[in-house]
Short mmCIF file of the C-alpha atoms (twelve columns), coordinates in Angstrom:
data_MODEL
# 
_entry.id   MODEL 
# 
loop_
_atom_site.group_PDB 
_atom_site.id 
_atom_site.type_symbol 
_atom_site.label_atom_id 
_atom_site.label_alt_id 
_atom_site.label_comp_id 
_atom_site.label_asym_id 
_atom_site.label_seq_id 
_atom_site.Cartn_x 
_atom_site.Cartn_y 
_atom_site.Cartn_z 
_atom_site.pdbx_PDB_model_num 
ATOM 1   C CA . UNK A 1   231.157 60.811  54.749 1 
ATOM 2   C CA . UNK A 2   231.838 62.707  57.966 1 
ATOM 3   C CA . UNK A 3   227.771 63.341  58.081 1 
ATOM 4   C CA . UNK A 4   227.158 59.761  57.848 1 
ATOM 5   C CA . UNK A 5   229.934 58.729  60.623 1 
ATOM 6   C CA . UNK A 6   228.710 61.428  62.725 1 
ATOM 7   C CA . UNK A 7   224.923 60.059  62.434 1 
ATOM 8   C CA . UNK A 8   226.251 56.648  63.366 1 
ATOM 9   C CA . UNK A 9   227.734 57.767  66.267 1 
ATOM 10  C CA . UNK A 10  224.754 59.239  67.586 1 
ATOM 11  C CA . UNK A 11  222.469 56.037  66.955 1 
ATOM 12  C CA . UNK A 12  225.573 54.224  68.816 1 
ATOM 13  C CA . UNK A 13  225.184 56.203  71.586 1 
ATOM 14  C CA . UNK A 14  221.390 55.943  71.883 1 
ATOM 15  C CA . UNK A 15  221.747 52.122  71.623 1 
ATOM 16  C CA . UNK A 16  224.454 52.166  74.403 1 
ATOM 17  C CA . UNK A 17  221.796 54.666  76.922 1 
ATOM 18  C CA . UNK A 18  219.560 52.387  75.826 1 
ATOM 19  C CA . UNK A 19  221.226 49.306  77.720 1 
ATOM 20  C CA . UNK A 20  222.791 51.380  80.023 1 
ATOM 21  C CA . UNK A 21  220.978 54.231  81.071 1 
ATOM 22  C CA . UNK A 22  222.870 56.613  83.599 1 
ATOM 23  C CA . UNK A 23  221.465 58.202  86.330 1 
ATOM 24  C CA . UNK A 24  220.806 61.521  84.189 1 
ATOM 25  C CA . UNK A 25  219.717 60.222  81.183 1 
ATOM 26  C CA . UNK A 26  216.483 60.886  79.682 1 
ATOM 27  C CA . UNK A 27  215.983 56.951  79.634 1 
ATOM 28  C CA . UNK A 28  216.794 56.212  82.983 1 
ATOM 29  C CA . UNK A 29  213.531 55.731  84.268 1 
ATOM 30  C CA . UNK A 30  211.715 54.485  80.998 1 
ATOM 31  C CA . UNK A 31  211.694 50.905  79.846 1 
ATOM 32  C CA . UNK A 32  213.234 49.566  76.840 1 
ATOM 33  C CA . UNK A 33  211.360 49.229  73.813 1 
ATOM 34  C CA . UNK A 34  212.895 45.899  73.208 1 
ATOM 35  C CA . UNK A 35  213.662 42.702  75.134 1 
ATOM 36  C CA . UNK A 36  217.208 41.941  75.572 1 
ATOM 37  C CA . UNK A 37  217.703 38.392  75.336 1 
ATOM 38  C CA . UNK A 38  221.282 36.998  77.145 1 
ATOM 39  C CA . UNK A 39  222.014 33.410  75.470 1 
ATOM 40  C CA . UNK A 40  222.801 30.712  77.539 1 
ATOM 41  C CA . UNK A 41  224.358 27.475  76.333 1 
ATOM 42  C CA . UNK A 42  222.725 24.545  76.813 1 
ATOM 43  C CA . UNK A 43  224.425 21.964  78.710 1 
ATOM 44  C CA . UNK A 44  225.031 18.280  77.458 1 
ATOM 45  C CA . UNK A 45  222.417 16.449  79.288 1 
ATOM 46  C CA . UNK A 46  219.698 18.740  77.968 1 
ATOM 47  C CA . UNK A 47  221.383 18.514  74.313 1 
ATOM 48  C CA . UNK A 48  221.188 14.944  74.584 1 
ATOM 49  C CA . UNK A 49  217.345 15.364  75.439 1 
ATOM 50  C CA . UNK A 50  216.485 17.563  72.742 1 
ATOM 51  C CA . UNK A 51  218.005 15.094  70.082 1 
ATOM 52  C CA . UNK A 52  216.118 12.748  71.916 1 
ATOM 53  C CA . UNK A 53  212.729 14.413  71.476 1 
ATOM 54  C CA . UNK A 54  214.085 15.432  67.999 1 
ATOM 55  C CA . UNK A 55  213.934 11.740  66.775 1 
ATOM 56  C CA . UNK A 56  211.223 10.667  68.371 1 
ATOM 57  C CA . UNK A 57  209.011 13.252  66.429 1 
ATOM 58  C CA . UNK A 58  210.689 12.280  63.314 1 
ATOM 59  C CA . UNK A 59  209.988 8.552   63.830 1 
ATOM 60  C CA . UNK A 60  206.214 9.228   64.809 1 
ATOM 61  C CA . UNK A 61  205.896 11.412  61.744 1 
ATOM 62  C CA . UNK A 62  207.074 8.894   59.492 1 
ATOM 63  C CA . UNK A 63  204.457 6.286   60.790 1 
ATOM 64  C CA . UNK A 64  201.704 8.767   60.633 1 
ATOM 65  C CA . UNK A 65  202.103 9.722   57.237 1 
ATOM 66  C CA . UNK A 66  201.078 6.302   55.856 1 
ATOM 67  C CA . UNK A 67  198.191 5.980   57.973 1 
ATOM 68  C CA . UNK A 68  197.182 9.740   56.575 1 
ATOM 69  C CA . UNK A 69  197.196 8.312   52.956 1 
ATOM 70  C CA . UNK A 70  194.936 5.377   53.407 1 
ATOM 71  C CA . UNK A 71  191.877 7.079   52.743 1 
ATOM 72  C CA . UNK A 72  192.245 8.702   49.578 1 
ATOM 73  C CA . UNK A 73  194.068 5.302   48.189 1 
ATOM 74  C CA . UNK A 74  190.431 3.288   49.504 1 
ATOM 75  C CA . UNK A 75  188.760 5.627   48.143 1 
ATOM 76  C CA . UNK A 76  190.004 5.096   44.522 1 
ATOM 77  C CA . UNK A 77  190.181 1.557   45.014 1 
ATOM 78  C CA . UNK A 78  188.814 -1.223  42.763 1 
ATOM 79  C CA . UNK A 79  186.494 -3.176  44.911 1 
ATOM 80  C CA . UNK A 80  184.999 -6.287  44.028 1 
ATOM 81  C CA . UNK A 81  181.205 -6.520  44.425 1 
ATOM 82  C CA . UNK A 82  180.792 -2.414  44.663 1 
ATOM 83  C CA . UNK A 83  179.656 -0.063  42.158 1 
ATOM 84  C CA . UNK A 84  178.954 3.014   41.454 1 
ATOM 85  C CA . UNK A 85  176.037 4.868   39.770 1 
ATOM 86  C CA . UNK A 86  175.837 8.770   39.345 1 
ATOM 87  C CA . UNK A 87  172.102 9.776   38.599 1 
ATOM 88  C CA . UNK A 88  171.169 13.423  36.876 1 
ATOM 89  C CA . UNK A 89  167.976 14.536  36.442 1 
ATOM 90  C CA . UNK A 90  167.739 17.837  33.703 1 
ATOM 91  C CA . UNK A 91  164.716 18.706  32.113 1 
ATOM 92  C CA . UNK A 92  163.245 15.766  30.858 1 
ATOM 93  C CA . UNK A 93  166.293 13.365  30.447 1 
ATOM 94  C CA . UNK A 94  167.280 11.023  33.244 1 
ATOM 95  C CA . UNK A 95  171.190 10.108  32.741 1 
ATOM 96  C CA . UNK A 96  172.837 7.195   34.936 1 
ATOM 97  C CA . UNK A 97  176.393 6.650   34.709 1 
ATOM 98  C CA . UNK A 98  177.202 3.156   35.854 1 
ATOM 99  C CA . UNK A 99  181.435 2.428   37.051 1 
ATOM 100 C CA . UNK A 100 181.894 -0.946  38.083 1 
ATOM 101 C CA . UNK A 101 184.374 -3.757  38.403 1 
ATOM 102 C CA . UNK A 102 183.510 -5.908  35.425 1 
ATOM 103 C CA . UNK A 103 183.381 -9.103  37.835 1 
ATOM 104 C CA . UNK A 104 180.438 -7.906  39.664 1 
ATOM 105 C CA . UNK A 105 178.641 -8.610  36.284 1 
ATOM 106 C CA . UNK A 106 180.330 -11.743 34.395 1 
ATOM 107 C CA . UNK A 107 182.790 -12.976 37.044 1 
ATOM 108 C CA . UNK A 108 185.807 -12.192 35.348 1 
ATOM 109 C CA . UNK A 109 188.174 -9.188  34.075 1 
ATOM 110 C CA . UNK A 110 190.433 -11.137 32.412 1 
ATOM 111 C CA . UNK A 111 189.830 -10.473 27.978 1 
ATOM 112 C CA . UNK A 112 186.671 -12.443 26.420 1 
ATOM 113 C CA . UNK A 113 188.467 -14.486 24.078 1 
ATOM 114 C CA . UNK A 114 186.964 -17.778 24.524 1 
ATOM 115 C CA . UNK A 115 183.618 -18.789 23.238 1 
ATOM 116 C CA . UNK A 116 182.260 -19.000 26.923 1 
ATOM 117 C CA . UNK A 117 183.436 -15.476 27.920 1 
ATOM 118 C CA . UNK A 118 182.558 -13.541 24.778 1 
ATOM 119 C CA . UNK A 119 179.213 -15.213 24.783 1 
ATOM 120 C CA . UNK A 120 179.239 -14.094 29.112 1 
ATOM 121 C CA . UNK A 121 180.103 -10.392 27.532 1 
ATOM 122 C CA . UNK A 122 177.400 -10.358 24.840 1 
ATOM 123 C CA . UNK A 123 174.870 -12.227 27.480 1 
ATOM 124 C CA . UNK A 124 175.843 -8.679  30.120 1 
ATOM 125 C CA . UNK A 125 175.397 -6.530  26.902 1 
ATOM 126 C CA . UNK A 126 171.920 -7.262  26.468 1 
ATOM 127 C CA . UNK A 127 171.037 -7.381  29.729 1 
ATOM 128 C CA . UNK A 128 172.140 -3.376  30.326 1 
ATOM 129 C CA . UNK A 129 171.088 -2.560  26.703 1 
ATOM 130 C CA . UNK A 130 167.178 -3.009  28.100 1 
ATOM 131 C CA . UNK A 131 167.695 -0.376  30.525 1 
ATOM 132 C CA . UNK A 132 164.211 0.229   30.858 1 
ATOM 133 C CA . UNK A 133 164.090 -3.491  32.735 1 
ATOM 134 C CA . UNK A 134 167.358 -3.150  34.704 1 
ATOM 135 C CA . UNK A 135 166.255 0.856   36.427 1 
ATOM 136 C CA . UNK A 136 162.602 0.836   36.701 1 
ATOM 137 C CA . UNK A 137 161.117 4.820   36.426 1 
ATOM 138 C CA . UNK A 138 157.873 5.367   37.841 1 
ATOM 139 C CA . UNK A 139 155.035 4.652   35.261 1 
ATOM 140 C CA . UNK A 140 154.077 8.275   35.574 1 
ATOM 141 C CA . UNK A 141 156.972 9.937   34.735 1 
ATOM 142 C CA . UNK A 142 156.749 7.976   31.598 1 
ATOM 143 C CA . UNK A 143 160.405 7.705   30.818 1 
ATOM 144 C CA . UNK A 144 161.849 5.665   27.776 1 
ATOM 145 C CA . UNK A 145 165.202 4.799   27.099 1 
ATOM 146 C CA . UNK A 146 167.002 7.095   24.307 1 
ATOM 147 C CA . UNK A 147 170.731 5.862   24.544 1 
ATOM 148 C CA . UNK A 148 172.803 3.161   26.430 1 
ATOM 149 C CA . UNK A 149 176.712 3.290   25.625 1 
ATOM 150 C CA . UNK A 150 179.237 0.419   26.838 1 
ATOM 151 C CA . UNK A 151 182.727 0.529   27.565 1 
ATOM 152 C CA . UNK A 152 185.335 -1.963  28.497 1 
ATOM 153 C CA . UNK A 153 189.148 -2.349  28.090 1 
ATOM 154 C CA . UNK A 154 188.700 -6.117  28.706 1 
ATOM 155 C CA . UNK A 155 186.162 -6.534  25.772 1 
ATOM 156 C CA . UNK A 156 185.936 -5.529  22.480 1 
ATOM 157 C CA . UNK A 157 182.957 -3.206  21.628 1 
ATOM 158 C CA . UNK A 158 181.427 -5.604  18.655 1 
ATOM 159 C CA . UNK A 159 180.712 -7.907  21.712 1 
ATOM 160 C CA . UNK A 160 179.358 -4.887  23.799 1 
ATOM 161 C CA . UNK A 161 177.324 -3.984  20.737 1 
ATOM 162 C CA . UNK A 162 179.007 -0.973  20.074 1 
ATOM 163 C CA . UNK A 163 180.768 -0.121  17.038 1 
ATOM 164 C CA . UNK A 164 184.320 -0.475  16.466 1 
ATOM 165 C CA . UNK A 165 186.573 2.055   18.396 1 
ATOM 166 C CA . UNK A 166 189.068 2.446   20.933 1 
ATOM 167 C CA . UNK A 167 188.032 2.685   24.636 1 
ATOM 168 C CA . UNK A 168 187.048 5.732   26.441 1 
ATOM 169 C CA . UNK A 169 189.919 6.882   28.936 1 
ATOM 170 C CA . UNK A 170 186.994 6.175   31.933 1 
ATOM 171 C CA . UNK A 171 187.484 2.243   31.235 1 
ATOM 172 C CA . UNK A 172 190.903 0.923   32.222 1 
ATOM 173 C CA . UNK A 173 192.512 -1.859  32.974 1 
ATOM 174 C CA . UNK A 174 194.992 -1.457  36.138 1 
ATOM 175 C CA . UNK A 175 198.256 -2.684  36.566 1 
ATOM 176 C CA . UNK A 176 196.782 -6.064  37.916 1 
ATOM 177 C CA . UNK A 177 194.308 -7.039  35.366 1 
ATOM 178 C CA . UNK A 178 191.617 -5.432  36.987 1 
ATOM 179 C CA . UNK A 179 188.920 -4.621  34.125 1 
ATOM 180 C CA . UNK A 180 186.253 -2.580  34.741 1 
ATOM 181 C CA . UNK A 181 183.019 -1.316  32.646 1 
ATOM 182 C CA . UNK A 182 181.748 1.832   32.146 1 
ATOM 183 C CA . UNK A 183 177.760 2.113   31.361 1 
ATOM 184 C CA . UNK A 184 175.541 5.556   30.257 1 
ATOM 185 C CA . UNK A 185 172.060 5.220   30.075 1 
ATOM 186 C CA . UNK A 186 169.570 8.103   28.905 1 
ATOM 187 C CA . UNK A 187 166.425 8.306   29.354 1 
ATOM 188 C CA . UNK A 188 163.495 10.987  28.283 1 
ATOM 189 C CA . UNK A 189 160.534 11.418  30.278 1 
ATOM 190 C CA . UNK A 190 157.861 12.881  29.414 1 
ATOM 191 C CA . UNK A 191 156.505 14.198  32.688 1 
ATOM 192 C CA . UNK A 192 159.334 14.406  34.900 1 
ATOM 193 C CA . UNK A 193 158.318 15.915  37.806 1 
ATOM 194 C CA . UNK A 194 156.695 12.846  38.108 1 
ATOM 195 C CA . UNK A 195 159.811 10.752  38.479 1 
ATOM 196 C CA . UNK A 196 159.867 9.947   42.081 1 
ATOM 197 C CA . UNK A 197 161.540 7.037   42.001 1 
ATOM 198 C CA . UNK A 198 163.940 4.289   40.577 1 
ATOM 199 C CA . UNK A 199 164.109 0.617   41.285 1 
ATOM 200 C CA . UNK A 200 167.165 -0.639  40.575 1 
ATOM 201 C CA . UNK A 201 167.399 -3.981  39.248 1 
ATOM 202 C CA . UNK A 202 171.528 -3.797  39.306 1 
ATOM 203 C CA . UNK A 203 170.910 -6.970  42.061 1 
ATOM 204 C CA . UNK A 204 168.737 -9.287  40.793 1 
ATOM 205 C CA . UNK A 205 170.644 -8.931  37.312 1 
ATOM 206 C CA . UNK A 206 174.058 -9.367  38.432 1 
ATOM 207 C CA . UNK A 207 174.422 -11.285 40.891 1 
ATOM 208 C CA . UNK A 208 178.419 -9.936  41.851 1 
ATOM 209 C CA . UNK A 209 176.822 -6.859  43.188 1 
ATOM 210 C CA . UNK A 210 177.139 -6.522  46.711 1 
ATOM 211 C CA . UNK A 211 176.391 -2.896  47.186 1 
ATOM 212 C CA . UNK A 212 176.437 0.498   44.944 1 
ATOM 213 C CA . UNK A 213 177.410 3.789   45.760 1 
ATOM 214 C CA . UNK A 214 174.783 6.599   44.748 1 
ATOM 215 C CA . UNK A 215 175.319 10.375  44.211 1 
ATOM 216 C CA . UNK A 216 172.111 11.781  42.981 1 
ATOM 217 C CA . UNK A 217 171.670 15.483  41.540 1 
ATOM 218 C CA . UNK A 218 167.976 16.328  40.887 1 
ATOM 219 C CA . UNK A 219 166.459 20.304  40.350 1 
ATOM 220 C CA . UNK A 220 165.244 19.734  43.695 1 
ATOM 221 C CA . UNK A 221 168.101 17.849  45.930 1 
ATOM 222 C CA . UNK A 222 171.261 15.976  45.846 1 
ATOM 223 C CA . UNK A 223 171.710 13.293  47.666 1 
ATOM 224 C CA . UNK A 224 173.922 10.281  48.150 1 
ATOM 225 C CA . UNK A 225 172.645 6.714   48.886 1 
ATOM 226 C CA . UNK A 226 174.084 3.272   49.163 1 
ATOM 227 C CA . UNK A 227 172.241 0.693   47.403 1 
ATOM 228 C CA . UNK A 228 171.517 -3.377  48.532 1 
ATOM 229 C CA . UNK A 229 169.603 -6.251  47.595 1 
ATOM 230 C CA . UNK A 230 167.329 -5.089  50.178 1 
ATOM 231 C CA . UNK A 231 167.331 -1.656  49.731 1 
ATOM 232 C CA . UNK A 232 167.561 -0.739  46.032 1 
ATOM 233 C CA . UNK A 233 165.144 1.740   45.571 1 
ATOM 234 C CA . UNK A 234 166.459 5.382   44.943 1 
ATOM 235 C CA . UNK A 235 163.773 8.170   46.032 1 
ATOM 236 C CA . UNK A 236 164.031 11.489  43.707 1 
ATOM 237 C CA . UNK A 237 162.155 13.658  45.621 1 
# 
């Protein structure tokens, strides 16, 4: 005990020649390794403007933050007349994965359950089920369709041609009654690095679409592309 109060004492009194170095002490003349800071309290006026400052952060923060979140919300957002289409290219099959608001391609989300709609669902069915007419391949790849799959929550998969089963989790029905439609097509081409191209007949089919979203993933490139009336061609190589 006397050790360790006699060791404390010492690194008292190098503290206190540390601050106050005398005239003969070996740290008279040396800085001191540290910075001594003296407080000094503030005085009302500049409290006041601190708190001021203070809130007027806060409040900017909280209309920012909003504003921050827009962009991931639009991205996931269910927009009429846009669609999306995610094209693969392995080997010799061609998949395309078609997401879409179901309006774009009967004009309404709400369940086919009268005569009119379910014949509108079974109309769309056949329509995407000859894929080869709806995405055109070039003639040399010589690609034929092996597979089409349709989902929707708003229609029953009899109507889709499919059989009987529950929907995929991809195809959902939001909060508001928005319905969409999920679509895989497969292809197998014989000579595929002769696919250089694919017209896509989305437009002239349906005629909801306004534009479609591409991401394209090829052994050679990936690209993305947005697709119009005007402009519905999707180059491979």
């Amino acid at each position: 005990m006397q050790n360790y109060n006699a060791t404390l004492l010492q690194d008292v009194t190098i503290i206190e020649e540390l601050l106050h170095p005398g005239q003969n002490s070996a740290w008279a003349n040396r800085p001191p390794p540290f910075t001594v800071i003296h407080y000094r309290k503030p005085s009302l006026m500049e409290t006041r403007t601190f708190a001021r400052q203070v809130t007027a952060f806060a409040a900017s923060s909280l209309l920012l933050f909003p504003l921050l979140s827009i962009p991931a919300q639009a991205h996931e957002a269910h927009v009429h007349g846009v669609g999306k289409l995610d094209v693969a290219l392995d080997g010799n099959t061609l998949s395309l994965h078609l997401d879409s608001p179901l309006v774009n391609l009967i004009g309404f989300e709400h369940t086919a359950s009268s005569p009119k709609d379910r014949q509108a669902a079974q109309d769309m069915a056949k329509a995407l089920r000859n894929a080869g007419k709806i995405f055109v391949t070039s003639a040399a790849a010589a690609c034929t369709v092996s597979q089409v799959k349709l989902v929707s929550a708003a229609i029953t998969p009899t109507l889709l041609g499919e059989t009987a089963s529950a929907p995929k989790a991809g195809a959902h029905e939001d909060h508001d009654g928005h319905a969409d439609i999920d679509a895989d097509f497969v292809f197998q081409c014989a000579a595929p690095e002769r696919l250089q191209q694919i017209d896509v007949k989305l437009f002239d089919a349906f005629k909801g679409f306004v534009s479609i979203d591409v991401q394209l993933v090829t052994p050679k490139r990936q690209a993305a592309a947005k697709l119009t009336l005007s402009s519905s061609v999707i180059n491979l190589q």
